[in-house]
BAZA-763940 format. One record per residue (C-alpha): y, z, x; residue in three letters. Coordinates in steps of 0.02 Angstrom, whole numbers, padded with zeros to 5 digits, always signed. Layout:
<rs>
YZXALA...
</rs>
This chain:
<rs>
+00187-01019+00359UNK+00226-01143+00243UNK+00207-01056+00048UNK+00153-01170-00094UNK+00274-01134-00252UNK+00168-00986-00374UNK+00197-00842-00449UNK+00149-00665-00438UNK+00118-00505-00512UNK+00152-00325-00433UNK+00051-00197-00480UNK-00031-00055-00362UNK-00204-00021-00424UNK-00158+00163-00437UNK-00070+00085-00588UNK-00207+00017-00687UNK-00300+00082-00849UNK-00449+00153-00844UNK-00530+00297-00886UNK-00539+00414-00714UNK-00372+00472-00695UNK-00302+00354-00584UNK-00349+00142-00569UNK-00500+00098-00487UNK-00556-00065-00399UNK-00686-00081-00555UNK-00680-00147-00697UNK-00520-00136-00774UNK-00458-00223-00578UNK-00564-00353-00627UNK-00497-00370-00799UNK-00320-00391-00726UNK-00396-00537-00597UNK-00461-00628-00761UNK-00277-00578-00833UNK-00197-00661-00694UNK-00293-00826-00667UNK-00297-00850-00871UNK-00113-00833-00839UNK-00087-00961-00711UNK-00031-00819-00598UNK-00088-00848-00404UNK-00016-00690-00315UNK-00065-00500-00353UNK+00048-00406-00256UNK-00011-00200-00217UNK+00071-00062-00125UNK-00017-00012+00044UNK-00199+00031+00028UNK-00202+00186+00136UNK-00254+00378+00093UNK-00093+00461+00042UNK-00052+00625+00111UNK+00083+00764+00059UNK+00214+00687-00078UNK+00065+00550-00125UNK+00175+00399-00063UNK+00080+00255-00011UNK+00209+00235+00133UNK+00174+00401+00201UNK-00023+00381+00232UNK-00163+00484+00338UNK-00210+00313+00424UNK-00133+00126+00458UNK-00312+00072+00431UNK-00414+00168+00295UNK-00420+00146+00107UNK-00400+00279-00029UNK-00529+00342-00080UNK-00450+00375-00244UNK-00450+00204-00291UNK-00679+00197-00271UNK-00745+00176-00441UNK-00877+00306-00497UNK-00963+00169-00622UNK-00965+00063-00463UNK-01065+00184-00359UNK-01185+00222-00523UNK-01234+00050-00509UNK-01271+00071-00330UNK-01386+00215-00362UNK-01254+00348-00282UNK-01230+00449-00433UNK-01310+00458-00604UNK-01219+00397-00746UNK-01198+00565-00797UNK-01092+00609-00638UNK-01010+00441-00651UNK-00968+00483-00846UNK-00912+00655-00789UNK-00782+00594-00701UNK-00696+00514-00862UNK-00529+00587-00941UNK-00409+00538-01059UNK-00279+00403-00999UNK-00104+00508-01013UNK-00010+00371-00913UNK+00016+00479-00768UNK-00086+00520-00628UNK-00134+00700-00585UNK-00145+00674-00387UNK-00172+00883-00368UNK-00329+00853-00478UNK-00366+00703-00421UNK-00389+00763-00243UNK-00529+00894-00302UNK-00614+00783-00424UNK-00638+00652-00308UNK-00676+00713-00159UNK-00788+00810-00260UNK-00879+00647-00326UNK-00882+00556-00150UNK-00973+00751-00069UNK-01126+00699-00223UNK-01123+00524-00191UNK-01140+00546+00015UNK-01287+00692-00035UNK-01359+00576-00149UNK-01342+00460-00006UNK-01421+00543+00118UNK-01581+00607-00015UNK-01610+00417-00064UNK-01601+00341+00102UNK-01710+00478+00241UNK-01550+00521+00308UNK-01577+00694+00307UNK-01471+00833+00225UNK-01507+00792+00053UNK-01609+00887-00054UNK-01678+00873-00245UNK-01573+01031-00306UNK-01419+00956-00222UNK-01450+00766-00299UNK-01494+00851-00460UNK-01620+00686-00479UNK-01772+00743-00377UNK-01697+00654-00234UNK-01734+00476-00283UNK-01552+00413-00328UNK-01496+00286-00184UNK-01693+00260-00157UNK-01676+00093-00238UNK-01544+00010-00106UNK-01646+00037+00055UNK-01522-00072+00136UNK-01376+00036+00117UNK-01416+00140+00267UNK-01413-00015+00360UNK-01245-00073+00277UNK-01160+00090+00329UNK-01231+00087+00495UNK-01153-00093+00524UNK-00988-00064+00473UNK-00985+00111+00560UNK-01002+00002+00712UNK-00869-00136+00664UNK-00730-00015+00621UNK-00782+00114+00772UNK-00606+00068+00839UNK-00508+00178+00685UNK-00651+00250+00593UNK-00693+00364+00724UNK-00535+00431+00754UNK-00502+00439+00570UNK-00668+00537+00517UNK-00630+00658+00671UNK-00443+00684+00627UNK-00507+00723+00431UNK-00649+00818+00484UNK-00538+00923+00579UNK-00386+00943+00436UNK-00519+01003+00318UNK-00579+01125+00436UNK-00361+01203+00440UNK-00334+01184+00269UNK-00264+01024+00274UNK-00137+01076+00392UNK-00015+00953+00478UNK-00101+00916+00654UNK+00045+00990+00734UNK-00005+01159+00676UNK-00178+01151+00739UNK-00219+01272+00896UNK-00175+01161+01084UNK-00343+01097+01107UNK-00344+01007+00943UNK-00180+00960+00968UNK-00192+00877+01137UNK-00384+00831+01090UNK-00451+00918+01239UNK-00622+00836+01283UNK-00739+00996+01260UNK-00661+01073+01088UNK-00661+00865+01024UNK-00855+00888+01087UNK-00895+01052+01024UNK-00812+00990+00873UNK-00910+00859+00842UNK-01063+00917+00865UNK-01048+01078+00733UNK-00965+00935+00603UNK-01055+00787+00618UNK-01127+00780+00435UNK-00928+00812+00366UNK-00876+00662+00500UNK-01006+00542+00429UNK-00947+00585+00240UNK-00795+00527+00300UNK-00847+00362+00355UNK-00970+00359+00212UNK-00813+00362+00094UNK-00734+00219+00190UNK-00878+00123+00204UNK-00879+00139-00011UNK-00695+00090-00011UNK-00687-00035+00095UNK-00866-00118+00004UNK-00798-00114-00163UNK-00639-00170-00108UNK-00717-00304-00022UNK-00788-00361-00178UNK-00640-00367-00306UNK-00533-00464-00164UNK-00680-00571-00163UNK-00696-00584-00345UNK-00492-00625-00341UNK-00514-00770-00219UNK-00644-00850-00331UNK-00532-00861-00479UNK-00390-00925-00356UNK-00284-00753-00350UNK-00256-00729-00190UNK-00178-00528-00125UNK-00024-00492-00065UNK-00051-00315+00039UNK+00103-00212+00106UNK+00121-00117+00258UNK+00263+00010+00299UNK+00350-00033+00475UNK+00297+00156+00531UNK+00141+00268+00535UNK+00170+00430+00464UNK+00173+00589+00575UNK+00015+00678+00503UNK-00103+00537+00512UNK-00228+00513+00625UNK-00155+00361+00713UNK-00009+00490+00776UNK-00128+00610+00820UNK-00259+00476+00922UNK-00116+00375+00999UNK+00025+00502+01051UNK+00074+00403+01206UNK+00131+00259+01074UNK+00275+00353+01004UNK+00429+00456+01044UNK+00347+00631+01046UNK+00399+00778+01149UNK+00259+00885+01253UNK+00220+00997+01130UNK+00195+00815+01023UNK+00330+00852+00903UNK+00434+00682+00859UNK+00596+00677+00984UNK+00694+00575+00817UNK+00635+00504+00681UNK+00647+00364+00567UNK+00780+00322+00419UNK+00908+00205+00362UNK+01087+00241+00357UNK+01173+00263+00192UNK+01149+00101+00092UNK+01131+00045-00098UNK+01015+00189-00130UNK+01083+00340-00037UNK+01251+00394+00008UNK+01189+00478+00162UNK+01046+00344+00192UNK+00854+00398+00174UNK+00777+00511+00301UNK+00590+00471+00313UNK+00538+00587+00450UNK+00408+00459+00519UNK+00405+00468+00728UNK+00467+00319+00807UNK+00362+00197+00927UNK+00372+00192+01105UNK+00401-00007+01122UNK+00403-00003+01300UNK+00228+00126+01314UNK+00154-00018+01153UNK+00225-00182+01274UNK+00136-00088+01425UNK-00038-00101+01305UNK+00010-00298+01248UNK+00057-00234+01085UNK-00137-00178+01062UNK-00113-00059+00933UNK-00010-00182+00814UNK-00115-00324+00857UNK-00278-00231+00788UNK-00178-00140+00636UNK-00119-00317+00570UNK-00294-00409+00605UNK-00368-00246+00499UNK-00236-00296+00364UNK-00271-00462+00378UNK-00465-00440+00324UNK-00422-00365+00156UNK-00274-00449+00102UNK-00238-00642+00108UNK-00034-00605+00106UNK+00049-00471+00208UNK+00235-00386+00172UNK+00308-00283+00318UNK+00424-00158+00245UNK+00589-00144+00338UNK+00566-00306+00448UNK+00734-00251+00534UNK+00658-00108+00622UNK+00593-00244+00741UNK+00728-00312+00801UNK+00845-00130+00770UNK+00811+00028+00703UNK+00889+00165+00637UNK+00839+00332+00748UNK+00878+00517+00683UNK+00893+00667+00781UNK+00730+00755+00754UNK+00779+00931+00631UNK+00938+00830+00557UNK+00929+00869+00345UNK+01001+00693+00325UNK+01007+00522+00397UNK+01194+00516+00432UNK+01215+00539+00605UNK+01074+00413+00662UNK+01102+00279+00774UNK+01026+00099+00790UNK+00908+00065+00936UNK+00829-00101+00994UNK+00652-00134+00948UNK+00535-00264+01016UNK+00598-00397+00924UNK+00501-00586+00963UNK+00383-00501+01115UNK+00289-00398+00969UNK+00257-00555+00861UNK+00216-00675+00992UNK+00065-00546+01046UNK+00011-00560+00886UNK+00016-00724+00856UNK-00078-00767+01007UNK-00198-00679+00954UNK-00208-00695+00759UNK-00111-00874+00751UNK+00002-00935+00610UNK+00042-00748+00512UNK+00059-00768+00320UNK+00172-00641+00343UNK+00330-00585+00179UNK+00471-00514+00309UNK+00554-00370+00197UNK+00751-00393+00246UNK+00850-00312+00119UNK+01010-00206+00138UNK+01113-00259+00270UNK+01050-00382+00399UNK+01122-00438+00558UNK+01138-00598+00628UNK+00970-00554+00727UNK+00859-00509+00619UNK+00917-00697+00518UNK+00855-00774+00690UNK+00696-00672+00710UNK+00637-00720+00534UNK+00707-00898+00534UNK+00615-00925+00709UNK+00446-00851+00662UNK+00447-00938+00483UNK+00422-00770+00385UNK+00490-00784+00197UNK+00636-00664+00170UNK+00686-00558+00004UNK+00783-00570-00144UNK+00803-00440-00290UNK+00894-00531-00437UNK+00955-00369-00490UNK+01059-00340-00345UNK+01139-00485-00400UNK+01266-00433-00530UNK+01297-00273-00432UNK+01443-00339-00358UNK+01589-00437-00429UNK+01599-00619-00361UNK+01455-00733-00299UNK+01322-00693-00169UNK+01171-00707-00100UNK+01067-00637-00220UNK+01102-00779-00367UNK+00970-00898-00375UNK+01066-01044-00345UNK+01085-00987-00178UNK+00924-00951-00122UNK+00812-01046+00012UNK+00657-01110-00031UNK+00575-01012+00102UNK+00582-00848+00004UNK+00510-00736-00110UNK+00608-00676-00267UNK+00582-00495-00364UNK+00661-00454-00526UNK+00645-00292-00452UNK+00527-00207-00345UNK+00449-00024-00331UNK+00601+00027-00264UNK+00693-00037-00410UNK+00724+00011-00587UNK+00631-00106-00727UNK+00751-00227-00777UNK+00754-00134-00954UNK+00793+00019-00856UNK+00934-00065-00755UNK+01019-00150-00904UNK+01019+00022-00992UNK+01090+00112-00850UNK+01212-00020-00763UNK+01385-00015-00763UNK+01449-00113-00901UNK+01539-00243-00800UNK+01333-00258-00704UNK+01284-00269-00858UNK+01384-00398-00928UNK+01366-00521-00767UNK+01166-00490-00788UNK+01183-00534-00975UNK+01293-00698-00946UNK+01175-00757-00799UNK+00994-00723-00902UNK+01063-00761-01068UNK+01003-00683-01215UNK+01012-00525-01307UNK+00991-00363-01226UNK+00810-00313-01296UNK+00745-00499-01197UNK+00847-00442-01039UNK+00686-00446-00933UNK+00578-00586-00998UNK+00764-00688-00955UNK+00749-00619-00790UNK+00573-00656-00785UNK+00619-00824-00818UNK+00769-00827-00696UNK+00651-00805-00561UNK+00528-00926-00606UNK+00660-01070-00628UNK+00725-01014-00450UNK+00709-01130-00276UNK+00603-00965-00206UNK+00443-01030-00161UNK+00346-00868-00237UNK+00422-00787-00388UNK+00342-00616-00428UNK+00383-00466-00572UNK+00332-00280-00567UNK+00199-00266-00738UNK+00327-00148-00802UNK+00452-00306-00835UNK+00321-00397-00915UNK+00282-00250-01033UNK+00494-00230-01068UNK+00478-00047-01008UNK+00632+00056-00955UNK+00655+00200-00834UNK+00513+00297-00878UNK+00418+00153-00808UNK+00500+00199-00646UNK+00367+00196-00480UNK+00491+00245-00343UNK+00664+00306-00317UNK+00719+00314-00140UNK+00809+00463-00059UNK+00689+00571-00181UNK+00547+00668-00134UNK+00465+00717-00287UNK+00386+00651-00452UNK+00350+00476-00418UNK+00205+00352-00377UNK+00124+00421-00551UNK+00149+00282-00673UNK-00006+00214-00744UNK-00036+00075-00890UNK-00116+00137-01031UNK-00209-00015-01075UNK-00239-00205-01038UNK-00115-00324-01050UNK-00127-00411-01196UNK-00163-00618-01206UNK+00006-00656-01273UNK+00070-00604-01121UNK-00042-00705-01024UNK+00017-00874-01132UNK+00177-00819-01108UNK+00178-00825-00911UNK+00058-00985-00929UNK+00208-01069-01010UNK+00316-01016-00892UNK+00217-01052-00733UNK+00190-01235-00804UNK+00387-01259-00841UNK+00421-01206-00684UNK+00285-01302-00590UNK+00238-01123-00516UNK+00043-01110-00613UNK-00102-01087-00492UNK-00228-01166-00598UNK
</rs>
């Protein structure tokens, strides 16, 4: 696909202000849309959509194909007639600049439990009742065609959604225990315990789908909303479904998992700019030869789902299609892994055939062979660049600007990254000295210069985390690889301000980059 030159912003809505603990697709995502298009900027970029499971990374998520439901705004559903304002405004908490995912996963699930009741009272469902709505049973009565809404997309998303509501339906009911430490006939999904199952939890299955249903509506909406004002989404999707996620669980016979469905090695990198003894992710890897046997069906219908809420899509670690790095299943670190062929053109020419021309961002950092060049080169996918990796190494490379291609997409820094403030402070001082003498400048406008840098570049898309348009440092930090713990949380504490906004405007019109 053939990029026009623009810019872009990246920015996960976790990561927005707002007053319910953690962004919303509301109003304050809406604010940031009218941010972005006063700003001549064309491209939001987010993180992947999905629910997030244990260690709240969005590249470790319950499902390839539902939304969070931490991202559904409560004032949203008030307007809808799903909750009161007084259970939407109960819901509001100070803005500390972190989010509180242990809370978060009570109070919300919490709100989406009175919004399906309320649901269910308003629309003749059944189940409701006046004490439980706390309304006399008349919120939701003034949207009669919500029941017919929900009912429609129940039926369009049946391929997932069912799958998804049984597999949550089922970890409530153990805790929220990893599936591998359910009892054999949950496990294997014997037919009669999936049946008696079913039947005793149908009301906790539809919740499930209710919540989707909200998600994917209001989501729906702001991406809608973004496309009017000519901001157009670029989503993200990690190479690899994570282990405890219903996609594992429903489609066992489409990765490398033993009898008792435990992964036989799992996926990683070896050790690279990030780890000395590479990143272990733990994530099961695919059968390609069981997925070629179903023409790729399962890929084909994750990246048409994609497709339908985002205009853009970035596959993290592209390489792991053409090679990929597999670790002994119970190894503590990534070392001893190997690299083992993966489908390479066959996958993408399924797709294609199916979906046609992909407007597809191939993620090819760290080292890349000669094959994945040729994979990405033949399918037209945009490759990578982070300017900071630049001046990591003495002499010229790849990563200077003056070297790029048009046909790629450059990052002061990613999630991955530290904010250019953050690097500067923390590089060696011989980094630090090349960064300096490329951007220019003093220190304290080190990442407005690389802001600039990026813009000025041949890339055909130029984007910059928020955090390097707000000059933050290392507390600004979203994600260090190799580390479990403590990340994702990073939340704005307010709008960006106009001056900002000229700022880029300038910027995008210098650098013939402005979407408007």
């Amino acid at each position: 696909m053939n990029f026009q030159r623009s810019a872009g912003v990246l920015l996960h809505p976790s990561s927005l202000p707002g007053p319910f603990g953690i962004g919303t697709l509301g109003r304050e995502a809406r604010n940031f849309i009218d941010f972005l298009a006063g700003a001549g900027v064309g491209l939001w970029q987010i993180l992947p959509l999905g629910p997030t499971g244990y260690g709240d990374s969005p590249y470790q998520c319950l499902s390839a194909f539902a939304g969070n439901l931490y991202f559904i705004d409560p004032d949203e559903l008030a307007a809808l007639g799903l909750l009161s304002p007084e259970e939407a405004a109960a819901c509001r908490t100070p803005n500390t600049g972190r989010i509180d995912f242990g809370r978060l996963f009570l109070e919300k699930n919490r709100l989406i439990d009175r919004a399906w009741e309320n649901f269910k009272a308003g629309s003749g469902l059944g189940g409701g009742s006046e004490a439980a709505s706390g309304t006399g049973g008349k919120i939701g009565a003034g949207n009669p065609d919500l029941a017919a809404e929900f009912a429609t997309f129940s039926q369009q998303k049946a391929f997932w959604l069912d799958d998804f509501a049984l597999f949550s339906a089922i970890k409530e009911s153990r805790n929220f225990s990893s599936w591998d430490r359910w009892p054999a006939s949950l496990r294997k999904r014997e037919e009669k315990t999936l049946a008696d199952f079913r039947r005793a939890n149908a009301d906790r299955m539809q919740r499930h789908k209710f919540a989707q249903f909200l998600f994917y509506g209001q989501w729906g909406a702001l991406r809608a909303y973004a496309n009017e004002r000519r901001v157009r989404i670029i989503g993200d999707i990690p190479i690899f479904a994570a282990y405890d996620s219903a996609d594992t669980w429903a489609h066992p016979e489409l990765f490398l998992l033993d009898e008792s469905g435990k992964p036989e090695k799992v996926a990683g990198v070896p050790p690279d700019y990030f780890t000395e003894t590479g990143q272990l992710w733990g994530n099961p890897l695919y059968d390609w030869k069981a997925n070629e046997k179903e023409g790729y069906a399962w890929w084909i219908s994750r990246i048409r789902a994609s497709l339908e809420l985002v205009d853009i899509l970035r596959i993290d670690h592209f390489r792991g299609f053409v090679d990929y790095w597999a670790v002994p299943a119970g190894d503590d670190t990534a070392a001893a892994g190997r690299w083992e062929k993966g489908p390479g053109l066959a996958l993408f020419e399924a797709i294609e055939a199916e979906l046609g021309d992909l407007p597809i961002i191939a993620e090819d950092l760290g080292f890349m062979t000669s094959e994945v060049q040729e994979l990405r080169t033949r399918l037209g996918f945009p490759g990578m660049k982070i300017l900071q990796f630049a001046f990591e190494p003495e002499g010229d490379n790849a990563d200077y600007p003056y070297n790029y291609e048009r046909n790629a997409v450059v990052y002061t820094g990613t999630h991955d990254n530290n904010t250019c403030m953050g690097w500067i402070g923390e590089a060696a001082p011989a980094a630090a000295r090349r960064g300096l003498g490329f951007v220019g400048g003093r220190r304290a406008a080190f990442a407005w210069n690389m802001i600039k840098a990026a813009w000025a570049s041949p890339a055909c898309i130029a984007i910059a985390p928020v955090q390097d348009l707000l000059g933050l440092g290392s507390e600004a930090r979203m994600n260090y690889p190799g580390r479990q713990d403590g990340y994702w949380t990073w939340r704005m504490k307010e709008a960006l301000p106009p001056s900002i906004a000229r700022r880029l405007r300038s910027l995008a019109q210098a650098y013939f980059r402005s979407a408007t």
